[in-house]
PALUMMI-35797 format. One record per atom (N, C-alpha, C): residue number from 1; residue in one letter; atom name; x, y, z. Coordinates in Angstrom, 2 decimals, decimal comma. Example, Ala and Ser with C-alpha at 12.3 -4.5 7.8 and 13.67 -1.06 7.14 Angstrom:
{rec 1 'A' 'N' {13,19 -5,69 7,80}} {rec 1 'A' 'CA' {12,30 -4,50 7,80}} {rec 1 'A' 'C' {13,20 -3,30 7,80}} {rec 2 'S' 'N' {12,85 -2,25 7,08}} {rec 2 'S' 'CA' {13,67 -1,06 7,14}} {rec 2 'S' 'C' {12,90 0,03 7,87}} 
This chain:
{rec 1 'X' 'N' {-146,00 -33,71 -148,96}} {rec 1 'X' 'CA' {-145,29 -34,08 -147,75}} {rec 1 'X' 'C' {-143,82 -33,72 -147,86}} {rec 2 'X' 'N' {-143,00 -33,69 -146,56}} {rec 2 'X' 'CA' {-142,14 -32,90 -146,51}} {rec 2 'X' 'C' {-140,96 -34,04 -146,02}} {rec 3 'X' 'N' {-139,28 -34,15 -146,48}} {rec 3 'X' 'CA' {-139,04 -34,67 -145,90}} {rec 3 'X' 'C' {-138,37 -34,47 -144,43}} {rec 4 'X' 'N' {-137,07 -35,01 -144,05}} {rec 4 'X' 'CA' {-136,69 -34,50 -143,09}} {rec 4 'X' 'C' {-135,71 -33,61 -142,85}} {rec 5 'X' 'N' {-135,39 -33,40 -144,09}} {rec 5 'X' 'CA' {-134,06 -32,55 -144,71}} {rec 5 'X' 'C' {-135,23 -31,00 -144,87}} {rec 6 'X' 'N' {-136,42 -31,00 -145,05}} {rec 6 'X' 'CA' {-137,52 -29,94 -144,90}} {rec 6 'X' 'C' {-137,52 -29,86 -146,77}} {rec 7 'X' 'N' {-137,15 -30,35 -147,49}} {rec 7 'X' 'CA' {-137,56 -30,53 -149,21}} {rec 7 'X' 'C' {-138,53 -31,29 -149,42}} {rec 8 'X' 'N' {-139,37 -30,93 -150,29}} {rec 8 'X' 'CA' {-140,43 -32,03 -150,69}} {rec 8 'X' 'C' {-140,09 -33,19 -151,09}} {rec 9 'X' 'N' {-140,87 -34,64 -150,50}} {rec 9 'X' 'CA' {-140,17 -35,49 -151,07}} {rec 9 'X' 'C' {-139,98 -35,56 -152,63}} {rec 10 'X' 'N' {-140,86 -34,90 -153,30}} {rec 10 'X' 'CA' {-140,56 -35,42 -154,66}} {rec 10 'X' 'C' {-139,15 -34,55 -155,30}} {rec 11 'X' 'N' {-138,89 -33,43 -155,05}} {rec 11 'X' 'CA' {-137,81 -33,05 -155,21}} {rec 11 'X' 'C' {-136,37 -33,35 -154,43}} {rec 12 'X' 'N' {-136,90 -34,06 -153,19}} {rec 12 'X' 'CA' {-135,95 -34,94 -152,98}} {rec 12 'X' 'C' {-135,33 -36,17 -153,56}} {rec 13 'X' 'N' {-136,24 -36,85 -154,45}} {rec 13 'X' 'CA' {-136,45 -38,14 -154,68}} {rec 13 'X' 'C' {-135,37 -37,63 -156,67}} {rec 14 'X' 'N' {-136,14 -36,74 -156,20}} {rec 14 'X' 'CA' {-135,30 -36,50 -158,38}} {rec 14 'X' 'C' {-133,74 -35,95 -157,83}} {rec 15 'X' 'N' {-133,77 -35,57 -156,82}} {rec 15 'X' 'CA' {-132,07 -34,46 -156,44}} {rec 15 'X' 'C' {-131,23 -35,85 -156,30}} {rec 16 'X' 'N' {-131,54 -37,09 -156,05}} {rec 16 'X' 'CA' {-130,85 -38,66 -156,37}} {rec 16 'X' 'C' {-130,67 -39,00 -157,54}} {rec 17 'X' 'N' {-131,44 -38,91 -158,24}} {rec 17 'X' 'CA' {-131,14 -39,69 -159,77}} {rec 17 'X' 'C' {-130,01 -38,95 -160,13}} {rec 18 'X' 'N' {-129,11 -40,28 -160,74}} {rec 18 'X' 'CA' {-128,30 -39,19 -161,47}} {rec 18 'X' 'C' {-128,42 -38,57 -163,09}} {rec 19 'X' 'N' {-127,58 -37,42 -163,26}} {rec 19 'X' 'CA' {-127,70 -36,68 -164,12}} {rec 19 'X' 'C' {-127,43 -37,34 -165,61}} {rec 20 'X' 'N' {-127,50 -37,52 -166,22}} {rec 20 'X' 'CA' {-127,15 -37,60 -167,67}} {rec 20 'X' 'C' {-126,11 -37,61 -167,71}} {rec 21 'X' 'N' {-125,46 -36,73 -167,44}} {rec 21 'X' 'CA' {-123,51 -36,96 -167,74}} {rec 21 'X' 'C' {-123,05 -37,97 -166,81}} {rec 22 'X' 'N' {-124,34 -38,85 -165,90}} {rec 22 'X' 'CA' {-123,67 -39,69 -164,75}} {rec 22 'X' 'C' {-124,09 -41,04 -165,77}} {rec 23 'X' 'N' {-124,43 -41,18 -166,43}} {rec 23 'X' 'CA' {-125,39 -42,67 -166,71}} {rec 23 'X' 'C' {-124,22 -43,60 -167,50}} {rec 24 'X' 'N' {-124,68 -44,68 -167,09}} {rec 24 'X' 'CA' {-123,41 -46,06 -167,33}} {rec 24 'X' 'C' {-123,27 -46,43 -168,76}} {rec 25 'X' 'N' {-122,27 -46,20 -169,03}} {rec 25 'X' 'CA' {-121,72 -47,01 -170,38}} {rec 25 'X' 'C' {-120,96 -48,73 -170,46}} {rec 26 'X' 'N' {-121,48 -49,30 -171,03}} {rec 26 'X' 'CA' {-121,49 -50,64 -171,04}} {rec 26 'X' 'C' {-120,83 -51,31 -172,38}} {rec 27 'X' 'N' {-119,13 -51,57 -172,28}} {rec 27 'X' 'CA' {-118,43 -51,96 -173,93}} {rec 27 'X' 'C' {-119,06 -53,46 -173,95}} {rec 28 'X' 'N' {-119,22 -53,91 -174,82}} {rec 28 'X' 'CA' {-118,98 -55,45 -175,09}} {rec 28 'X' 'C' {-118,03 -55,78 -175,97}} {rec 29 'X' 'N' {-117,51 -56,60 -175,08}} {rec 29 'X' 'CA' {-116,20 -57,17 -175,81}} {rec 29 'X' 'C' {-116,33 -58,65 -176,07}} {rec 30 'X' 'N' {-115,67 -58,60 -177,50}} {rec 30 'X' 'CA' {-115,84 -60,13 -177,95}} {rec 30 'X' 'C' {-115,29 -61,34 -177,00}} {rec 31 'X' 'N' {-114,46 -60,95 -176,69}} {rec 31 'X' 'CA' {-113,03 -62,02 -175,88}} {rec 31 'X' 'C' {-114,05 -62,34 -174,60}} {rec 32 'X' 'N' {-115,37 -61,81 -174,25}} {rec 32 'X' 'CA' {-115,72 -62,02 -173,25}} {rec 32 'X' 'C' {-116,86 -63,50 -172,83}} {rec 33 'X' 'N' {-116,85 -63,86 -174,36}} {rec 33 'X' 'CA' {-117,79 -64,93 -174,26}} {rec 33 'X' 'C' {-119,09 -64,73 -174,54}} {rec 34 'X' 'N' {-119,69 -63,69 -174,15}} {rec 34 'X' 'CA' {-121,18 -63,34 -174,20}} {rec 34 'X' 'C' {-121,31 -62,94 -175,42}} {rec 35 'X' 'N' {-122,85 -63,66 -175,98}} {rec 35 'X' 'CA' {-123,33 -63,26 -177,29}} {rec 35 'X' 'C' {-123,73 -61,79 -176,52}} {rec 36 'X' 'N' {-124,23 -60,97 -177,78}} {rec 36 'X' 'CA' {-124,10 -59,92 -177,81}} {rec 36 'X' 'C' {-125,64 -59,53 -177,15}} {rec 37 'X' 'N' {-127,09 -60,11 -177,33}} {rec 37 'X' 'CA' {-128,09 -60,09 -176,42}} {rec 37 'X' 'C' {-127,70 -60,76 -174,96}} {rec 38 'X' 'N' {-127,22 -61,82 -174,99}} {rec 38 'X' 'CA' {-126,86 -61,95 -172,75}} {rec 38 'X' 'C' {-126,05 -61,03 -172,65}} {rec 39 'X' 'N' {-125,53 -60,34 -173,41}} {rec 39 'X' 'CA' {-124,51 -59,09 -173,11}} {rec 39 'X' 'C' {-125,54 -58,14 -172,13}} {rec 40 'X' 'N' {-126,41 -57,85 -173,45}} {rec 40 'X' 'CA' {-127,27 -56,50 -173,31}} {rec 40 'X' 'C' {-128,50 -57,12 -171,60}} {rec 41 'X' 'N' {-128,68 -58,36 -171,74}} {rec 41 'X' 'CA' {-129,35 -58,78 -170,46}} {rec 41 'X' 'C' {-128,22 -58,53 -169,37}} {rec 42 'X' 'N' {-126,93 -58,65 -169,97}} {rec 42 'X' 'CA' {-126,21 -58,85 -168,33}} {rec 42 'X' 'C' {-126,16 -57,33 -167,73}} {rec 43 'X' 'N' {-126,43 -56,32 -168,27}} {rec 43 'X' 'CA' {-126,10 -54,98 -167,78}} {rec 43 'X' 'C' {-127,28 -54,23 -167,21}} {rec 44 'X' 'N' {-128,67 -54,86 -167,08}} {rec 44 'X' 'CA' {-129,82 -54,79 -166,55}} {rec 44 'X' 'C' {-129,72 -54,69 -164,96}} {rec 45 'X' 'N' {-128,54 -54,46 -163,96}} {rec 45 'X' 'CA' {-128,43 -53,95 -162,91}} {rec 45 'X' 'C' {-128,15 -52,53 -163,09}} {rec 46 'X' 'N' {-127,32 -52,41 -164,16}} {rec 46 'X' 'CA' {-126,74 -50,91 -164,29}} {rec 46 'X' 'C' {-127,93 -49,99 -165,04}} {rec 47 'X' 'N' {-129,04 -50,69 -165,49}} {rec 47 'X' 'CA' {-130,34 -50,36 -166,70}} {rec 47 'X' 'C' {-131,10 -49,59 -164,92}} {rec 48 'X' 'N' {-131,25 -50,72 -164,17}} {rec 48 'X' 'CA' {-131,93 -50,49 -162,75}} {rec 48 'X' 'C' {-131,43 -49,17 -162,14}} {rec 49 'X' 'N' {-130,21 -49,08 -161,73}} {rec 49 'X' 'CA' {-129,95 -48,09 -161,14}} {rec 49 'X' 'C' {-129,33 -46,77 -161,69}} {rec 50 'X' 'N' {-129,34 -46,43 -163,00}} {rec 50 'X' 'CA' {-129,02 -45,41 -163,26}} {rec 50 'X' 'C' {-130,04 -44,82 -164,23}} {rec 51 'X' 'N' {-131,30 -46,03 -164,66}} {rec 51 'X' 'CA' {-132,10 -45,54 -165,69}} {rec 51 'X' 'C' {-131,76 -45,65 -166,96}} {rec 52 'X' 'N' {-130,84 -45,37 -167,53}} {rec 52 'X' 'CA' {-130,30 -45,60 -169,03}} {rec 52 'X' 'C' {-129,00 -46,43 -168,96}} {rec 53 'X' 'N' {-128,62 -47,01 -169,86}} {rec 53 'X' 'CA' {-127,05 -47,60 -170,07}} {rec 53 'X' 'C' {-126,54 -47,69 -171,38}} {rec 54 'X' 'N' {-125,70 -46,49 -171,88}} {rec 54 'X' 'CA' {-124,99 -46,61 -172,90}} {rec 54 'X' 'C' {-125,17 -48,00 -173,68}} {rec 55 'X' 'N' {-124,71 -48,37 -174,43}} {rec 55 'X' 'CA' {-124,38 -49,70 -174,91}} {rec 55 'X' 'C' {-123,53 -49,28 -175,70}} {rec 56 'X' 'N' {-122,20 -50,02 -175,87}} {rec 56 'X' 'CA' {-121,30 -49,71 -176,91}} {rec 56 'X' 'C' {-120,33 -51,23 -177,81}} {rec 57 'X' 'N' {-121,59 -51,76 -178,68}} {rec 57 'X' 'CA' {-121,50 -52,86 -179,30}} {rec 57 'X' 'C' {-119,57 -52,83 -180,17}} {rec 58 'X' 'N' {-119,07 -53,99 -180,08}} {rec 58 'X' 'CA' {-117,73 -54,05 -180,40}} {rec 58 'X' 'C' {-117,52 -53,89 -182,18}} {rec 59 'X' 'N' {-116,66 -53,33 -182,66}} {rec 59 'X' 'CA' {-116,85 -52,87 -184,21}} {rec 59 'X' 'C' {-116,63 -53,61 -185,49}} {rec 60 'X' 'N' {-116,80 -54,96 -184,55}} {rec 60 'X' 'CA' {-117,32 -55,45 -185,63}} {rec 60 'X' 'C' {-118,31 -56,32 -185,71}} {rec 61 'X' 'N' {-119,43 -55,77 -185,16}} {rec 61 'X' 'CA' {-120,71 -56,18 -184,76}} {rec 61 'X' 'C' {-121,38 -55,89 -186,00}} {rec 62 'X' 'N' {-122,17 -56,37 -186,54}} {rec 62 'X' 'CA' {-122,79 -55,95 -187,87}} {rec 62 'X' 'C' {-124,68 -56,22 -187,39}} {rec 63 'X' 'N' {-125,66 -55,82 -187,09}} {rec 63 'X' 'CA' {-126,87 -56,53 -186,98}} {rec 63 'X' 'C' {-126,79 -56,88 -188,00}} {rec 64 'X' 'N' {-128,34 -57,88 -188,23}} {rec 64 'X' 'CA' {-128,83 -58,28 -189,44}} {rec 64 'X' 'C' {-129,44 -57,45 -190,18}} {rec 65 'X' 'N' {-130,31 -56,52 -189,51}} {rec 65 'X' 'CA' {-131,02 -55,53 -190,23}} {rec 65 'X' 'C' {-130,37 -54,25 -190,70}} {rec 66 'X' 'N' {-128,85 -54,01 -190,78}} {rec 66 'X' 'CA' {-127,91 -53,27 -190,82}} {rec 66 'X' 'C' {-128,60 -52,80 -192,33}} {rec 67 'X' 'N' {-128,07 -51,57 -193,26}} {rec 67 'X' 'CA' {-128,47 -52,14 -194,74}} {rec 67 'X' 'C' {-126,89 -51,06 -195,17}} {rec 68 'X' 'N' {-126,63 -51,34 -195,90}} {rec 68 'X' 'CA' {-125,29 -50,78 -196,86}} {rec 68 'X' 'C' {-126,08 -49,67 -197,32}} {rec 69 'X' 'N' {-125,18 -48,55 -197,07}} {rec 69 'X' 'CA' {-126,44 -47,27 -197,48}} {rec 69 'X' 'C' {-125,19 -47,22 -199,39}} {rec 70 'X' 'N' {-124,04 -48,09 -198,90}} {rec 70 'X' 'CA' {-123,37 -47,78 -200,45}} {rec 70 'X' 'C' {-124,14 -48,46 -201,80}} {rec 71 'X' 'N' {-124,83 -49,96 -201,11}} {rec 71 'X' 'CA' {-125,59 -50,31 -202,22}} {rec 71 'X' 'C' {-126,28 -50,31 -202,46}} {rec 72 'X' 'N' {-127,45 -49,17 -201,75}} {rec 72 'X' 'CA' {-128,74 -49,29 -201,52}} {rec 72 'X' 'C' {-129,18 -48,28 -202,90}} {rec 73 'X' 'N' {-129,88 -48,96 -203,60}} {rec 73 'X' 'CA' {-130,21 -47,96 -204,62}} {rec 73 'X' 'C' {-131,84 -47,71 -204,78}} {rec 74 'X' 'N' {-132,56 -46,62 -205,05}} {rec 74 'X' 'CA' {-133,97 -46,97 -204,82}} {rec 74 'X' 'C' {-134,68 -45,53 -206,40}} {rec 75 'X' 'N' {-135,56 -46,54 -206,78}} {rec 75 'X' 'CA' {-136,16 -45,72 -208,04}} {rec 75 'X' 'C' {-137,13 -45,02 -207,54}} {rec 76 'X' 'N' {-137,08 -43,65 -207,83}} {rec 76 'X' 'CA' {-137,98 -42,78 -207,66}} {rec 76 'X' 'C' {-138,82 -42,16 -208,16}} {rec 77 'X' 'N' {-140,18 -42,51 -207,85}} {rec 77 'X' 'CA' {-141,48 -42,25 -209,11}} {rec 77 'X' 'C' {-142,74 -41,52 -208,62}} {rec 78 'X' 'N' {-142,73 -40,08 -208,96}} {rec 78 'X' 'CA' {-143,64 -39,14 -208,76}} {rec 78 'X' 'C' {-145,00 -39,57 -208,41}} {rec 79 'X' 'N' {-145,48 -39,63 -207,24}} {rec 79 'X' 'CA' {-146,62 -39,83 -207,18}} {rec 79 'X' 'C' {-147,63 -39,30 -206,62}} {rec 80 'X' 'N' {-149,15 -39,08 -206,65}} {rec 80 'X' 'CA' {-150,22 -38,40 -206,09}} {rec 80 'X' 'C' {-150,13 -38,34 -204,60}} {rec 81 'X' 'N' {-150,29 -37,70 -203,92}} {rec 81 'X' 'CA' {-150,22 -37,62 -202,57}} {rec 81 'X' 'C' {-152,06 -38,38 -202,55}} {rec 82 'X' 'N' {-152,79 -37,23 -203,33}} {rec 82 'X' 'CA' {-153,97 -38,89 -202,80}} {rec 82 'X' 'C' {-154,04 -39,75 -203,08}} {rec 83 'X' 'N' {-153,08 -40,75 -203,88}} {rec 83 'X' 'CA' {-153,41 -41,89 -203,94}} {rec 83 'X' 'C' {-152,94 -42,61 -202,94}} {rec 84 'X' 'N' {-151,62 -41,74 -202,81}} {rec 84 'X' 'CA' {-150,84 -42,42 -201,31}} {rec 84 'X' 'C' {-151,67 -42,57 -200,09}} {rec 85 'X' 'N' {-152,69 -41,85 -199,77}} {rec 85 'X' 'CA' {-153,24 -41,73 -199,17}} {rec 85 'X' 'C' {-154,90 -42,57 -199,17}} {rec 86 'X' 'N' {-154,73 -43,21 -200,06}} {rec 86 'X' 'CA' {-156,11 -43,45 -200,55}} {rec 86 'X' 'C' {-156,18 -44,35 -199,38}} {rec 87 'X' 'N' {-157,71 -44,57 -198,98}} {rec 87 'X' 'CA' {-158,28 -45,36 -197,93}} {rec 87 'X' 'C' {-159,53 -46,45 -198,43}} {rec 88 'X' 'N' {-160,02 -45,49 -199,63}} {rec 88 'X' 'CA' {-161,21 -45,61 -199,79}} {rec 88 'X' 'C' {-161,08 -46,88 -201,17}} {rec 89 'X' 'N' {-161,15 -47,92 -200,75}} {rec 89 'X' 'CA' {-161,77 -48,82 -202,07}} {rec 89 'X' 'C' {-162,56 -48,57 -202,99}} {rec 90 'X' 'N' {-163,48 -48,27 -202,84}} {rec 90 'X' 'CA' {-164,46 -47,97 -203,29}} {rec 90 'X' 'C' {-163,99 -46,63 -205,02}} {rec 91 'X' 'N' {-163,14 -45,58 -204,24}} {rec 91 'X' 'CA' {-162,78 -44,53 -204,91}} {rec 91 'X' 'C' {-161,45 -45,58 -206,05}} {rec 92 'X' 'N' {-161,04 -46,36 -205,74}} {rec 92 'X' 'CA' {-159,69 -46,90 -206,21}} {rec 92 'X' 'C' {-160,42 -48,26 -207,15}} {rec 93 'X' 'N' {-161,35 -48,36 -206,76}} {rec 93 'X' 'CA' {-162,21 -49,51 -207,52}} {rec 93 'X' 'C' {-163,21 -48,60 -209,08}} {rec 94 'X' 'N' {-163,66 -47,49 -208,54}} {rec 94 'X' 'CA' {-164,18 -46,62 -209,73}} {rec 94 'X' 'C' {-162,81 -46,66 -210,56}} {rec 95 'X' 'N' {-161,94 -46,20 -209,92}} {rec 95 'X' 'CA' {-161,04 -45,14 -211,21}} {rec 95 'X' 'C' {-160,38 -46,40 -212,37}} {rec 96 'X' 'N' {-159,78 -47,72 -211,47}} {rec 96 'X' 'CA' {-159,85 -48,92 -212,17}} {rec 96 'X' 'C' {-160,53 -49,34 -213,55}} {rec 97 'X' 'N' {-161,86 -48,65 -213,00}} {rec 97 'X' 'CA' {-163,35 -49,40 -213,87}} {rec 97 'X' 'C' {-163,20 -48,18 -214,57}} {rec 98 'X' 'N' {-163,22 -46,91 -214,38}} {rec 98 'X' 'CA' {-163,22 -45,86 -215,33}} {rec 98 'X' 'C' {-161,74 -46,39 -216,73}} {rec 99 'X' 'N' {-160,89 -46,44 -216,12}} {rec 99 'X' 'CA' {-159,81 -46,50 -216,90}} {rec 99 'X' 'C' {-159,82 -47,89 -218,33}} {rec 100 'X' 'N' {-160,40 -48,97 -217,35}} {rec 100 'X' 'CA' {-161,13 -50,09 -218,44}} {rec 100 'X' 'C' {-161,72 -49,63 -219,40}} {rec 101 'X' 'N' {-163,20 -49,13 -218,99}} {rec 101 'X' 'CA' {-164,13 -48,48 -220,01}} {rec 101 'X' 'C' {-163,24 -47,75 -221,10}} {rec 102 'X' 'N' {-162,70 -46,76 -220,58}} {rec 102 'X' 'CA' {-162,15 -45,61 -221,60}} {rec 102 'X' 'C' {-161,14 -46,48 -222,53}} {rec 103 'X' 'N' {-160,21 -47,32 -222,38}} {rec 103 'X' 'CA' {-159,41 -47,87 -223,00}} {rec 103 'X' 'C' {-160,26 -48,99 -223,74}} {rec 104 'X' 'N' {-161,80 -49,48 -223,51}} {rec 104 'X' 'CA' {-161,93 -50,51 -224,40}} {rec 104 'X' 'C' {-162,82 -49,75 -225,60}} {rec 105 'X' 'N' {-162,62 -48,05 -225,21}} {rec 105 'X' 'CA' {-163,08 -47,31 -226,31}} {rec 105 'X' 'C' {-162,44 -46,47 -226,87}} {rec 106 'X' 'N' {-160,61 -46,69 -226,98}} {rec 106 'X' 'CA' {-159,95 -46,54 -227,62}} {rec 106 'X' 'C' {-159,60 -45,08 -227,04}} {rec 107 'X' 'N' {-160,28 -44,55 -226,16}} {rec 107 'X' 'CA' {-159,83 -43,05 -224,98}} {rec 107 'X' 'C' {-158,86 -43,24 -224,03}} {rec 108 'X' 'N' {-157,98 -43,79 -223,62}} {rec 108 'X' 'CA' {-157,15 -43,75 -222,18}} {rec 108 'X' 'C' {-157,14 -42,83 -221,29}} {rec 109 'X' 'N' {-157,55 -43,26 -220,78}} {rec 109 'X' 'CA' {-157,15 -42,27 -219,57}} {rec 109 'X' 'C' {-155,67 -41,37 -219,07}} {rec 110 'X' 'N' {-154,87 -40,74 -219,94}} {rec 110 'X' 'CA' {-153,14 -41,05 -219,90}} {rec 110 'X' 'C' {-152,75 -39,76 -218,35}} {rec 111 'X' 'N' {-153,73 -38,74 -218,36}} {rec 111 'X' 'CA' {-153,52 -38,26 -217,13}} {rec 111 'X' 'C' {-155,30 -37,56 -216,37}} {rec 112 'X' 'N' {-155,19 -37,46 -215,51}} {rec 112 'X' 'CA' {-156,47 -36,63 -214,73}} {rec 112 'X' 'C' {-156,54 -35,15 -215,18}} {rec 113 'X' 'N' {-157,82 -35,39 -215,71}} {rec 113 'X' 'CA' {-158,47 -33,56 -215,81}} {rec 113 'X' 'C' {-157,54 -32,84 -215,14}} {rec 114 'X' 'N' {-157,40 -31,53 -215,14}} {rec 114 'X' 'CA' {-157,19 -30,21 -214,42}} {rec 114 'X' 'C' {-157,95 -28,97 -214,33}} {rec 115 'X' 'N' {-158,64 -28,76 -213,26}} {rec 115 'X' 'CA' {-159,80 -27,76 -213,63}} {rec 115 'X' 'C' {-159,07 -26,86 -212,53}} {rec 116 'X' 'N' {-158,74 -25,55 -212,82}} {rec 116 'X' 'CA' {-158,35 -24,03 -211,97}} {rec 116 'X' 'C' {-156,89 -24,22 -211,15}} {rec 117 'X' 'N' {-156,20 -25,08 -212,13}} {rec 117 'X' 'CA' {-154,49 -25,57 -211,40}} {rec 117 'X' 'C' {-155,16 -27,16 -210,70}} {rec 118 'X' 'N' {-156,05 -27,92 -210,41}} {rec 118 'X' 'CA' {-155,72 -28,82 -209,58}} {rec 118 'X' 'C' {-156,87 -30,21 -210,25}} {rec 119 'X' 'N' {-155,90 -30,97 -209,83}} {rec 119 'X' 'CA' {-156,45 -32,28 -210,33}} {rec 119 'X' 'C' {-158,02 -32,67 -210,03}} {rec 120 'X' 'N' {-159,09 -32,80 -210,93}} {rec 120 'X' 'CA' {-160,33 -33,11 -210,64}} {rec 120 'X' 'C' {-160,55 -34,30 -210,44}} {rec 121 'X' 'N' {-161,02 -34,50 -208,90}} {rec 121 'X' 'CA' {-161,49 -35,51 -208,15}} {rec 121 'X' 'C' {-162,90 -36,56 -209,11}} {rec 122 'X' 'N' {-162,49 -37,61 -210,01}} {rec 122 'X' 'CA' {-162,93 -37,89 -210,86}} {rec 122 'X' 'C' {-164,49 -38,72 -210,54}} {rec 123 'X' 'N' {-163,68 -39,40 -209,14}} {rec 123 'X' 'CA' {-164,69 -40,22 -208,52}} {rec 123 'X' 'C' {-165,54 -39,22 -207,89}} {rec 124 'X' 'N' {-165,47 -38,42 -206,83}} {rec 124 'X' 'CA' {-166,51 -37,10 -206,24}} {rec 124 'X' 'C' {-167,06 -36,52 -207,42}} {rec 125 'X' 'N' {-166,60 -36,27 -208,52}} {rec 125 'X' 'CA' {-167,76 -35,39 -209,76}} {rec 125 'X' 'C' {-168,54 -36,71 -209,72}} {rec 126 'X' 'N' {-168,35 -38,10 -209,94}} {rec 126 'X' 'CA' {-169,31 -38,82 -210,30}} {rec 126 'X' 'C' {-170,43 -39,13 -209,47}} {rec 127 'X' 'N' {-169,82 -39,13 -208,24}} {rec 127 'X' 'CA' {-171,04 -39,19 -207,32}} {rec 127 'X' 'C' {-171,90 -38,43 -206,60}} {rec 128 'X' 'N' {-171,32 -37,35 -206,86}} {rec 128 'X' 'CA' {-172,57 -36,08 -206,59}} {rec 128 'X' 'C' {-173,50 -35,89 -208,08}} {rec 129 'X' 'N' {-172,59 -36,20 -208,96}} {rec 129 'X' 'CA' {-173,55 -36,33 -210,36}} {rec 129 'X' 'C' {-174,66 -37,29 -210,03}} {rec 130 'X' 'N' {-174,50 -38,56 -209,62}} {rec 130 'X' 'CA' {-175,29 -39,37 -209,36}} {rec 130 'X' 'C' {-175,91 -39,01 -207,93}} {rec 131 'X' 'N' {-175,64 -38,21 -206,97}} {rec 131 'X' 'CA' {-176,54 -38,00 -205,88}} {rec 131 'X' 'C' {-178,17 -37,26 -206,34}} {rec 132 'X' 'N' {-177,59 -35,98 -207,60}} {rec 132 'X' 'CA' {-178,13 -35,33 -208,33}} {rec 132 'X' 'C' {-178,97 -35,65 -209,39}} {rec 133 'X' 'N' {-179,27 -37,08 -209,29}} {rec 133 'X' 'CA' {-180,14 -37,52 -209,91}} {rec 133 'X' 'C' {-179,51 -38,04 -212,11}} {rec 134 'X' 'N' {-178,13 -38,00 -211,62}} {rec 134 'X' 'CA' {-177,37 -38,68 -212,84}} {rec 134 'X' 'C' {-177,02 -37,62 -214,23}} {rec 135 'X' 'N' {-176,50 -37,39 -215,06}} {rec 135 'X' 'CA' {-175,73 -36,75 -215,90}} {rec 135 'X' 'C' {-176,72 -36,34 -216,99}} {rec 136 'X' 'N' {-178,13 -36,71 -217,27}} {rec 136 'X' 'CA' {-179,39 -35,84 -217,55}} {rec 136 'X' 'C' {-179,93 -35,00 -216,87}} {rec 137 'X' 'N' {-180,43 -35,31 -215,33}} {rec 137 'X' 'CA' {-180,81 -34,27 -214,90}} {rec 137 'X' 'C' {-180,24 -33,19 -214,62}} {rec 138 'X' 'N' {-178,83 -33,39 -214,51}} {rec 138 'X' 'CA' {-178,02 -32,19 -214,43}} {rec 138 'X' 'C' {-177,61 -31,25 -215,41}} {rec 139 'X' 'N' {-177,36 -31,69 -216,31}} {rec 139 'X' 'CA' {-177,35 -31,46 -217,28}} {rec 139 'X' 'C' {-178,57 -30,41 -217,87}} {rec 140 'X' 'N' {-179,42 -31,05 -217,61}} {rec 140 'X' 'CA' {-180,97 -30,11 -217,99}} {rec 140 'X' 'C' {-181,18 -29,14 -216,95}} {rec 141 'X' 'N' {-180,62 -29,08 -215,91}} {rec 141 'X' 'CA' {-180,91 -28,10 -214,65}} {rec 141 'X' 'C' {-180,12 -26,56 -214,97}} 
């Protein structure tokens, strides 16, 4: 539909909004009384009619969830992308029980096989071994 200006209304309707370089900026100032959320509620006319509203919290506003990036210190420790990823209990419950066994027979487990550059999936060899009718029959096949 068309309006009366002969533009479609919907390109009429967007040629109103204003542009991005038009949208309201909103200071809060301490001296003004308002905590800093009825602040952010009081500017919800200007949220209405322009779509966005700056906010420009006073400097020495600190949130709570702020964090000091000067004291933030964090240890960093190489780890498997699949384990990060692990989903599977089941797979994280074997390797557990594998690692028991081997250590109460004096073997540790201290890193994972490597077969052709890449870490062998310890739990999948075991259970296609066992789909296969277990580590004799395969063995003999």
């Amino acid at each position: 539909p068309h309006g009366p200006s002969g533009q479609p209304q919907q390109q009429r309707h967007l040629s109103r909004r204003p542009s991005i370089k038009e949208h309201a900026v909103a200071r809060h100032q301490e001296e003004s009384g308002l905590g800093i959320w009825r602040f952010i509620a009081s500017v919800r006319p200007l949220l209405e009619q322009y779509g966005m509203v700056r906010i420009i919290p006073p400097p020495t506003w600190r949130p709570r969830f702020a964090l000091d990036a000067e004291s933030l210190q964090l240890t960093l420790e190489p780890q498997r992308i699949d384990e990060l990823l692990e989903r599977n209990g089941a797979r994280m419950k074997f390797i557990t029980e594998l690692r028991e066994f081997l250590d109460s027979r004096g073997q540790p487990l201290t890193r994972i096989p490597v077969v052709a550059g890449r870490d062998l999936d310890l739990h999948k060899l075991f259970t296609t071994v066992m789909s296969m009718g277990g580590h004799h029959r395969v063995v003999a096949a």
